[in-house]
MARZAZA-702917 format. One record per atom (N, C-alpha, C): residue in three letters; x, y, z. Coordinates in steps of 0.001 Angstrom, whole numbers, plus 500000, padded with zeros to 6 digits. Atoms other than C-alpha are relative to their C-alpha. Layout:
BEGIN
ALAXYZ ...
***
This chain:
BEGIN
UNK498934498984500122 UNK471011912678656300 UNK499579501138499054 UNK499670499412500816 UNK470738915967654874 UNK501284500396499248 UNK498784499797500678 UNK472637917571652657 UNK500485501125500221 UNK498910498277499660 UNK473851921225654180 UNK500974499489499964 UNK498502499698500088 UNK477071922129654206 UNK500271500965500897 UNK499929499187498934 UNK478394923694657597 UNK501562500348499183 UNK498883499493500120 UNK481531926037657281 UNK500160501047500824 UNK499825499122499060 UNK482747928170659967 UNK501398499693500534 UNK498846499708499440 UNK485827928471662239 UNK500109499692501679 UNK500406500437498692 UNK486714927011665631 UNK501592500155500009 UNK498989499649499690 UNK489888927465667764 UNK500364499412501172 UNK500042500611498462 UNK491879925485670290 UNK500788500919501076 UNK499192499151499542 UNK493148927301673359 UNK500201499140501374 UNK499772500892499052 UNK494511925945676530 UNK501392500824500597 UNK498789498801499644 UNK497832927078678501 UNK501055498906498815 UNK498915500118500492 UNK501390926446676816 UNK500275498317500269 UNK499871501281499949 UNK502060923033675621 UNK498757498634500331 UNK501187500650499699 UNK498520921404676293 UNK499977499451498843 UNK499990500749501072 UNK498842919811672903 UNK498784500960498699 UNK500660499367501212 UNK496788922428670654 UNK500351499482498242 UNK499554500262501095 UNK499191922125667597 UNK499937498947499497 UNK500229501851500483 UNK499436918319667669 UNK498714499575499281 UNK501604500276500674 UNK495500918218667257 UNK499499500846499417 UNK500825499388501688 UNK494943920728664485 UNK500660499051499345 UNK499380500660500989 UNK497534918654662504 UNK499506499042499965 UNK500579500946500474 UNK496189915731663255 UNK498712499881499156 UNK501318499587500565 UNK492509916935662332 UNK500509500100498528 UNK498875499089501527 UNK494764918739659086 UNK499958498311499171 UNK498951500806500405 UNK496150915533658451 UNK501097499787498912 UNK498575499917501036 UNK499340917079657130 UNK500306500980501257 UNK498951499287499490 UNK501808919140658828 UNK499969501602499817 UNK499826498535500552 UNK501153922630659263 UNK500065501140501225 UNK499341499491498638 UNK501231924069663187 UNK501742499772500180 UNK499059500379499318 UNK504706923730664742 UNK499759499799501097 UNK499769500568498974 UNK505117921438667301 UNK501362499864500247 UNK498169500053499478 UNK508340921376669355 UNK499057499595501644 UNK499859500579498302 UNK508522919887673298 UNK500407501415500633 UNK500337498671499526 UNK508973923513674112 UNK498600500590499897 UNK501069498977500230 UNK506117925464674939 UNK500322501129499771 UNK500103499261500355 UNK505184928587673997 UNK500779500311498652 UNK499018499951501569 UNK506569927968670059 UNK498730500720499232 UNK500948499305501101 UNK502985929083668106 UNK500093501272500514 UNK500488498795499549 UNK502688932605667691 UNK499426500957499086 UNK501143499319501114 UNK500902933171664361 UNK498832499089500180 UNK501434500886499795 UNK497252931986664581 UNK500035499281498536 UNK500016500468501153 UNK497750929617661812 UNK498838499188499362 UNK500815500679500606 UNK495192927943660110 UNK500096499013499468 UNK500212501591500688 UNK494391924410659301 UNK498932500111499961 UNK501219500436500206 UNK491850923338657225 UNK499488498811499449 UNK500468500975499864 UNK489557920765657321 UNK498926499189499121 UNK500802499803500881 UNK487791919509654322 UNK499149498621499905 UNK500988500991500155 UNK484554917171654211 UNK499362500208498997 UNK501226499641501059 UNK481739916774651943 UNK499035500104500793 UNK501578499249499359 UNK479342918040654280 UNK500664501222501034 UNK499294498553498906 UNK481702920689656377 UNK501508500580499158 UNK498497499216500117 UNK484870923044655986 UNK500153500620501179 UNK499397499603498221 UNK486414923445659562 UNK501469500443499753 UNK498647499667500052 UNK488739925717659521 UNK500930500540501456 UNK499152499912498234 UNK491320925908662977 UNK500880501034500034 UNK499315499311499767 UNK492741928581663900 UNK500545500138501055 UNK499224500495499054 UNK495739928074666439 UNK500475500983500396 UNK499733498612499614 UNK496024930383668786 UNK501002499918500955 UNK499116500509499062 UNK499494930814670978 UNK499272499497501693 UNK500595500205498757 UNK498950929359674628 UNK500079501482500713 UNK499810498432499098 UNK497639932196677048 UNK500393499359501410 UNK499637500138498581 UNK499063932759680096 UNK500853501208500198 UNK499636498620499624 UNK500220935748682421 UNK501019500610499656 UNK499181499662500869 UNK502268937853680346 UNK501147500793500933 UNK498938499453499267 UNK506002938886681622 UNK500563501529499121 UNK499226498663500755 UNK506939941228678530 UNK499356500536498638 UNK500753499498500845 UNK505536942944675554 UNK499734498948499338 UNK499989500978500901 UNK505834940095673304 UNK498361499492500579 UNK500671500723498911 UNK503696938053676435 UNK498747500524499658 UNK500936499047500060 UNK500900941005676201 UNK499546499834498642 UNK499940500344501141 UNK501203940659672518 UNK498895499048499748 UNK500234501624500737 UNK500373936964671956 UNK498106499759501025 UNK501162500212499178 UNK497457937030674980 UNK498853500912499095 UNK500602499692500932 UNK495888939968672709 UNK499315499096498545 UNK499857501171501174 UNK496438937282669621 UNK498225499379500320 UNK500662501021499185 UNK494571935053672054 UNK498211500553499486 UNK501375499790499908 UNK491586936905672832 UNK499097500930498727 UNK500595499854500911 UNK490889938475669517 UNK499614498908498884 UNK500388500898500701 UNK490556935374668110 UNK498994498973500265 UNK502066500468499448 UNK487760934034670309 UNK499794500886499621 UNK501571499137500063 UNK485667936840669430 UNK499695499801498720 UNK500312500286501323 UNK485557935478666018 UNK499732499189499514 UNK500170501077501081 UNK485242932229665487 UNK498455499405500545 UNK501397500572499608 UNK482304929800665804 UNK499875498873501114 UNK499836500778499206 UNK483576927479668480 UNK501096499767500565 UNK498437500568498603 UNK485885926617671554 UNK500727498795499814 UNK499989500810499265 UNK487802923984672180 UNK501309500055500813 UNK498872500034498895 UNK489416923910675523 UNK500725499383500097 UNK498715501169499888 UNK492913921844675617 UNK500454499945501386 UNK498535500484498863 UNK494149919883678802 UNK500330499040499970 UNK499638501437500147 UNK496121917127679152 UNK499600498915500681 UNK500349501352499446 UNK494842913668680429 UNK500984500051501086 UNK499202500248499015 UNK497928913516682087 UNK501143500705501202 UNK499523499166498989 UNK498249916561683971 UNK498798500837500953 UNK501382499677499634 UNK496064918164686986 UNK499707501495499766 UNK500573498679500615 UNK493972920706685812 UNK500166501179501441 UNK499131499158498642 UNK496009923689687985 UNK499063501379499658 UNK500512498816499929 UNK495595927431688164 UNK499898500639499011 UNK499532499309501659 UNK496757928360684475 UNK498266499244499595 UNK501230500351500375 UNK493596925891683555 UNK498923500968500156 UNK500335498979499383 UNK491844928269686092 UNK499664500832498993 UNK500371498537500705 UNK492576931178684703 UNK499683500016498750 UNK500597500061501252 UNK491977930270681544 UNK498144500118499645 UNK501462500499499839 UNK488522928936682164 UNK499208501525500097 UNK500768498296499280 UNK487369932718684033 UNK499991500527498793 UNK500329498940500938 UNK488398934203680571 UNK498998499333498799 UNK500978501235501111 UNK486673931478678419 UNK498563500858500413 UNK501037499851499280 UNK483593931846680966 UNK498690501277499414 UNK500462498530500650 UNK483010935612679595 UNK499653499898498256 UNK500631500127501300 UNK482607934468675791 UNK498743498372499982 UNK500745501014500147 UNK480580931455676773 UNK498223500203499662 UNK501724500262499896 UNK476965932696676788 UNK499782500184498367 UNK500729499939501942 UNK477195933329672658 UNK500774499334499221 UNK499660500150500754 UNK479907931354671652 UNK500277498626500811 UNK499895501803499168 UNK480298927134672610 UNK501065499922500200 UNK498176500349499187 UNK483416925913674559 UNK499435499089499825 UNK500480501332499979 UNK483705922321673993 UNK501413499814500956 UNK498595500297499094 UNK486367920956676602 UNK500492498698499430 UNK499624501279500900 UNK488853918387675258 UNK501008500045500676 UNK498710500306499100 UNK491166916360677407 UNK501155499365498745 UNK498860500472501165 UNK494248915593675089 UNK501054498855500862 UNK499066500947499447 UNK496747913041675399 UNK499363499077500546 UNK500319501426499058 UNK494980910311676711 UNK500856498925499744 UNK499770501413499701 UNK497452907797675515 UNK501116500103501059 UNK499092498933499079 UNK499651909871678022 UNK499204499136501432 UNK500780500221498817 UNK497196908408680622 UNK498980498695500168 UNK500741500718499881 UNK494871905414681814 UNK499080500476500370 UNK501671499697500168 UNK491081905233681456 UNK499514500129501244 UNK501142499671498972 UNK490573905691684968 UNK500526501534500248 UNK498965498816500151 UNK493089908944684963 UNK498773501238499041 UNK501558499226500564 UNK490616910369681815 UNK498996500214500554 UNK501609499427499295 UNK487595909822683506 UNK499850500911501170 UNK499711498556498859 UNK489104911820686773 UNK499875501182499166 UNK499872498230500121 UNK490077914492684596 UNK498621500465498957 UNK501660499273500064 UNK486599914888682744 UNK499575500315501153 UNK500404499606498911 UNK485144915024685864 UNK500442501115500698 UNK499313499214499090 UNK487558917523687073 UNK499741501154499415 UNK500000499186500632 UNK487258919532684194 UNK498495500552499789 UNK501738500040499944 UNK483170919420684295 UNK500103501082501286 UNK499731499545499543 UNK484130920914687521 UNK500478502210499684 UNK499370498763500209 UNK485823924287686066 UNK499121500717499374 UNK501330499151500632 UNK483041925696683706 UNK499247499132499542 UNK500172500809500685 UNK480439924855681834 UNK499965499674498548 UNK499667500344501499 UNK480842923024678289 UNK498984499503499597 UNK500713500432501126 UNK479175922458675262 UNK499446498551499942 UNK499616501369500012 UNK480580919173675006 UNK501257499358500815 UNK498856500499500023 UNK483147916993676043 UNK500442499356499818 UNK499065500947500787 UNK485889914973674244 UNK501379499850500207 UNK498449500542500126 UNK488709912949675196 UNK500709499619498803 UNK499046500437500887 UNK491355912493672273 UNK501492499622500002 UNK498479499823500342 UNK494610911573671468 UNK500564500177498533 UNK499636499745501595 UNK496074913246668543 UNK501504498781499552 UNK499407501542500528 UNK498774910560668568 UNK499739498853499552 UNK500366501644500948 UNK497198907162668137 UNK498544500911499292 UNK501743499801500934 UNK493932908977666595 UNK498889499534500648 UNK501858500395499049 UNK491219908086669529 UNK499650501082499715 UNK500972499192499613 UNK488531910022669089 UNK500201501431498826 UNK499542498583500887 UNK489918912590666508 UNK498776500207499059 UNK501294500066501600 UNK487157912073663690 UNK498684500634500959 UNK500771499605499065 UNK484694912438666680 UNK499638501438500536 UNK499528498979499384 UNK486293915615668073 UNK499377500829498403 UNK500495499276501719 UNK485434916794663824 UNK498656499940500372 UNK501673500026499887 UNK482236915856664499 UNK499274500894501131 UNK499919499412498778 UNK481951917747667703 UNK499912501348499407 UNK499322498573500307 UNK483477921014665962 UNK498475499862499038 UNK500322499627501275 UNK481588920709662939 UNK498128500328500365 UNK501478499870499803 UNK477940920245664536 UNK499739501346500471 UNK499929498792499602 UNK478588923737666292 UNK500247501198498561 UNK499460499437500833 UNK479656925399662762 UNK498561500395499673 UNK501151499321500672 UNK476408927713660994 UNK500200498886498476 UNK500270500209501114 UNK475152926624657568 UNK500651501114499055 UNK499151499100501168 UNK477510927683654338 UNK501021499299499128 UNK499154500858500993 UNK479192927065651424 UNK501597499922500633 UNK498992499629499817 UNK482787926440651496 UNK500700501592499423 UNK499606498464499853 UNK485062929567652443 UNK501368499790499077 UNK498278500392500911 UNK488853927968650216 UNK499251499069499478 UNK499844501295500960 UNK489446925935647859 UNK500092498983500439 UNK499140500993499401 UNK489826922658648233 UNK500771499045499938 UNK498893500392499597 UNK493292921954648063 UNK500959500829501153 UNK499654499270499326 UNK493819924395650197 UNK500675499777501675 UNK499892500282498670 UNK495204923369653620 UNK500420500891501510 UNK499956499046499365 UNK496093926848655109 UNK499918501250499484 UNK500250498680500577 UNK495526930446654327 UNK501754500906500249 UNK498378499274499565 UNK499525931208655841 UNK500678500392498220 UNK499213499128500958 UNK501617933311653241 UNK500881498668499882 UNK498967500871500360 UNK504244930187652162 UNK501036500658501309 UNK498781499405499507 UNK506812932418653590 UNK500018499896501243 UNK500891500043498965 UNK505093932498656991 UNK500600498585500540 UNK499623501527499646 UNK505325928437657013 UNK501196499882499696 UNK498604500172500072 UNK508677928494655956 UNK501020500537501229 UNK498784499088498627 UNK510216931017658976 UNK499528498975501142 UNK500533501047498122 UNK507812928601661496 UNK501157498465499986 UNK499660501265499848 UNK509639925506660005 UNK501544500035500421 UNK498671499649500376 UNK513078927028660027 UNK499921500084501476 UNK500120499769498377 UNK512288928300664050 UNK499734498830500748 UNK500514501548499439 UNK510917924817664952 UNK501402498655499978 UNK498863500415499793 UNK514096923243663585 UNK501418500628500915 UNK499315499117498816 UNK516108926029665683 UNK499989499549501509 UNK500337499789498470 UNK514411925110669040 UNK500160498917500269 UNK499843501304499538 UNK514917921465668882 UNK501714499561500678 UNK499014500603499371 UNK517502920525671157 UNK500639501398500323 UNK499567498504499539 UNK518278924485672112 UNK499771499454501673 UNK500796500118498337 UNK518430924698676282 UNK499198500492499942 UNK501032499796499693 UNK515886925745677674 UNK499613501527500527 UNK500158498541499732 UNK516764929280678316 UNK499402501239498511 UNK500192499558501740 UNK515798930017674172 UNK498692500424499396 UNK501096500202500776 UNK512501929030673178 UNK499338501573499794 UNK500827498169500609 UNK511191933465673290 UNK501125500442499490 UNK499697499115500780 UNK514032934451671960 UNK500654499832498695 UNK499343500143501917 UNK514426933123668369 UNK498756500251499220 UNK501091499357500380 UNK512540934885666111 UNK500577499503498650 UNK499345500475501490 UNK512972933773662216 UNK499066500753498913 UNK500764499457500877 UNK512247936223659336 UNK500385499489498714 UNK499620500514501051 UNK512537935005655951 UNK500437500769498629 UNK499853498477500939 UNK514082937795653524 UNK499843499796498885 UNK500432500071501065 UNK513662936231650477 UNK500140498636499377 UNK500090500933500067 UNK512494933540648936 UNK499492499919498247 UNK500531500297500732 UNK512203932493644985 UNK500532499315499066 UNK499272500904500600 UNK513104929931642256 UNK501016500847499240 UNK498167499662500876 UNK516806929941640905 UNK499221500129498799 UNK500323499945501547 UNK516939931786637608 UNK500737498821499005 UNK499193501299501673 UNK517153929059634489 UNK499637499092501005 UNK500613501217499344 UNK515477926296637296 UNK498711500212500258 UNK501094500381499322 UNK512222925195637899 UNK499855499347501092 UNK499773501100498593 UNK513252922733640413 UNK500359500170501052 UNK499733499443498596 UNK514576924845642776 UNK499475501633500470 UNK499633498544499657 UNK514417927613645215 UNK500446500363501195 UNK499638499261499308 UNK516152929722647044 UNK499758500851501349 UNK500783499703499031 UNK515607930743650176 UNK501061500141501022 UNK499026499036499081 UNK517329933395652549 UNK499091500368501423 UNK500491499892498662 UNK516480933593656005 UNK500718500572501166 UNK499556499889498832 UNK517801934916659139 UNK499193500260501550 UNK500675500373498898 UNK517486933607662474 UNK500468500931501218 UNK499411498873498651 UNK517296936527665556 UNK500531499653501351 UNK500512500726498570 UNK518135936131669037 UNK500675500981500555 UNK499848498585499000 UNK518485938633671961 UNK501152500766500072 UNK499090499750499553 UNK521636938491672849 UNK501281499182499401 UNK498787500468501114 UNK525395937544671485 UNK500325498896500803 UNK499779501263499604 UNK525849934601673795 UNK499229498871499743 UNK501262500765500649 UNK522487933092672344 UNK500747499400498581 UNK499683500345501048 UNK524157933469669255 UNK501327498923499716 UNK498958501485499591 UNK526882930810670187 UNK499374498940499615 UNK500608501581499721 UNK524490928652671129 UNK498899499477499605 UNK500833500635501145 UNK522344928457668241 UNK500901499684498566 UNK499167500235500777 UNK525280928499666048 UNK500777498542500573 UNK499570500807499872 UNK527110925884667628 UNK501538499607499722 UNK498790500394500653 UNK530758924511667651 UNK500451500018498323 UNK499789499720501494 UNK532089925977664471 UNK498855499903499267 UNK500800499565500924 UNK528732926272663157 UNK499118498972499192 UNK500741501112500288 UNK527711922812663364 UNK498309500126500222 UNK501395500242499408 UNK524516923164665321 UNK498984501066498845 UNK500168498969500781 UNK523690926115662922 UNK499584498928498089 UNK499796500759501617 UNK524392923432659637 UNK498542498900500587 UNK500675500535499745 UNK522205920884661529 UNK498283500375499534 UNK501559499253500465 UNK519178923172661601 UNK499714500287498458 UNK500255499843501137 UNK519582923896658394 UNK499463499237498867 UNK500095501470500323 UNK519683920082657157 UNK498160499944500215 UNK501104500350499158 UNK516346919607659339 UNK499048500751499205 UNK500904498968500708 UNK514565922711658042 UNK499542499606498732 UNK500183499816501031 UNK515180922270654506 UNK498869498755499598 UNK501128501168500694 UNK513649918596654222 UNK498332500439500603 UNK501197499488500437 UNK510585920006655609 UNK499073501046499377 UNK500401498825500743 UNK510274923142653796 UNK499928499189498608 UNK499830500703501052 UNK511346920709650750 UNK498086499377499958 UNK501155500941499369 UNK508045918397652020 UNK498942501027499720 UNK500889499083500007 UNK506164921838652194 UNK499314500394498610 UNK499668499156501347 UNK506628923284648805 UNK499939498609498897 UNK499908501148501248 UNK507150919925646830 UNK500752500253498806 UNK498805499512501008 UNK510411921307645463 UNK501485499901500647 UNK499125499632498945 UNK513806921433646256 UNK500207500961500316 UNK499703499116499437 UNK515350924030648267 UNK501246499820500139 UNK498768499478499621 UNK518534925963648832 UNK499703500755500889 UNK499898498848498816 UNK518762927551652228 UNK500710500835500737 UNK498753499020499202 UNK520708930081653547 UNK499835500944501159 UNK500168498953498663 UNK520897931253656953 UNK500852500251500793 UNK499588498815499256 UNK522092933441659173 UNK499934500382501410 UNK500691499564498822 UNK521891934335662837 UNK500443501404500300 UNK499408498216499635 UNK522135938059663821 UNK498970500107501425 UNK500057499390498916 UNK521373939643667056 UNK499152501144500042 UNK500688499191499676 UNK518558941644668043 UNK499256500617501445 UNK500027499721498597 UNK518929943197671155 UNK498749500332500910 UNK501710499705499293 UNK515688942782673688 UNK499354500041499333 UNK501132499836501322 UNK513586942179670314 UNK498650500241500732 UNK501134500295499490 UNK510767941130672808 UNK499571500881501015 UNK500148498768499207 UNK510811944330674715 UNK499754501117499100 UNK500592498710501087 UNK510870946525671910 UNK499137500258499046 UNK501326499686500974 UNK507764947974670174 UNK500235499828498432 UNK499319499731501364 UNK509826948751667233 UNK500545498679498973 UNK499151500846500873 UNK511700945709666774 UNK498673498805499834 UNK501226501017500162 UNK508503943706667433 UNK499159500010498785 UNK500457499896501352 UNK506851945010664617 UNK500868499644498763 UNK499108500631501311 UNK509805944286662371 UNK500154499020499698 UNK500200501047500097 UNK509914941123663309 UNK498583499367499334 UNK501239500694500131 UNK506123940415662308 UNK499036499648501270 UNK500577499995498710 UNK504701940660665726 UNK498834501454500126 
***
């Protein structure tokens, strides 16, 4: 064994809901993507990082691409593809237990175009989603679509193969010191992880007509004066239209108190403090159409 020290940057991409977030966190092993059973919930490239004594892998999570309907859509696919052109490695997300369709496809064609200088490793996710003869179809299927670096079945749930999948990333990474500290587990602004955790508790159990249009900015956030132990923390949650706002508020304002409950213990969890939260829902008409409001939002 030598003794370098690789440090570089790798990124998973795949369409909406392919399990990206699940397997930075697990890699992470702490809590720092949002995952929700809705797709299309990431939409800051967040960073998890990954700290060894012979590597620093740092992940940068990029929203799922796929054919964009509205500015936002156009937006996040931009996200997408400026963030391959930067890092030091692929890895492609599909699920074990779904067939690799046309979104895979199209994904692959745009992959295809950064492949001759930068490694795609393909990684079937979810396998415990699926039986071992199911995996070995969909390697095969996926060997099929371009070609890869490598390839690695995982499941970020029970932990097959995850340490592996590190090992995978990390052999592709250049020679270098570490780029953070290391206690460091993301480069996100606090505030940043706080609006994702607050939006993540929002979308859980929302229908299904919601998940683009709650947007969560966080207006201010800092410890009560005369406490150390706490802080404060003002937020309001957007959404398109005033019938949305019903139905994230909820019967008298239950469903609204719920989220709030939910949020706080993991912002609490985040921070390693308590919290006071106060939120809000207001109305921002077609946010995801407008240039203007998109930028206000943080988009």
């Amino acid at each position: 064994m030598t003794d370098e020290h690789r440090s570089g940057f790798a990124c998973f991409v795949g369409r909406p809901n392919a399990g990206k977030s699940t397997l930075t966190n697990a890699l992470v092993g702490t809590k720092i993507a949002i995952t929700s059973s809705k797709p299309q919930t990431t939409r800051h490239a967040i960073r998890g990082i990954v700290h060894r004594d012979d590597a620093q892998l740092i992940i940068i999570d990029t929203p799922g691409l796929h054919r964009p309907r509205t500015l936002l859509g156009q937006r996040l696919n931009d996200v997408v593809r400026s963030t391959w052109s930067e890092v030091d490695v692929v890895g492609f997300c599909v699920p074990a237990n779904e067939k690799v369709g046309p979104g895979d496809k199209f994904i692959a064609s745009e992959l295809a175009k950064i492949a001759r200088h930068t490694p795609v490793v393909g990684i079937v996710t979810k396998t415990d989603l699926a039986t071992p003869d199911q995996v070995a179809q969909q390697l095969v299927a996926l060997q099929e679509v371009m070609e890869f670096a490598d390839l690695v079945p995982v499941s970020a749930v029970d932990g097959y193969q995850v340490g592996t999948l590190a090992d995978v990333l990390v052999r592709r990474l250049p020679e270098g010191p570490q780029l953070y500290p290391g206690g460091d587990l993301t480069d996100e602004p606090e505030q940043t992880l706080v609006a994702e955790l607050i939006r993540e508790a929002a979308l859980e159990g929302v229908r299904d007509e919601l998940p683009h249009s709650i947007a969560v900015v966080v207006e201010e956030m800092q410890p009560r004066e005369g406490r150390d132990d706490l802080i404060d923390v003002y937020a309001h949650v957007f959404v398109e239209r005033p019938s949305q706002k019903g139905i994230v508020l909820g019967h008298r304002g239950s469903r609204l108190k719920q989220v709030g409950a939910d949020a706080r213990k993991h912002i609490e969890a985040l921070l390693g403090t308590k919290v006071y939260l106060d939120l809000h829902v207001k109305v921002a008409k077609d946010w995801q159409r407008d240039p203007k409001q998109l930028g206000r939002l943080g988009f």
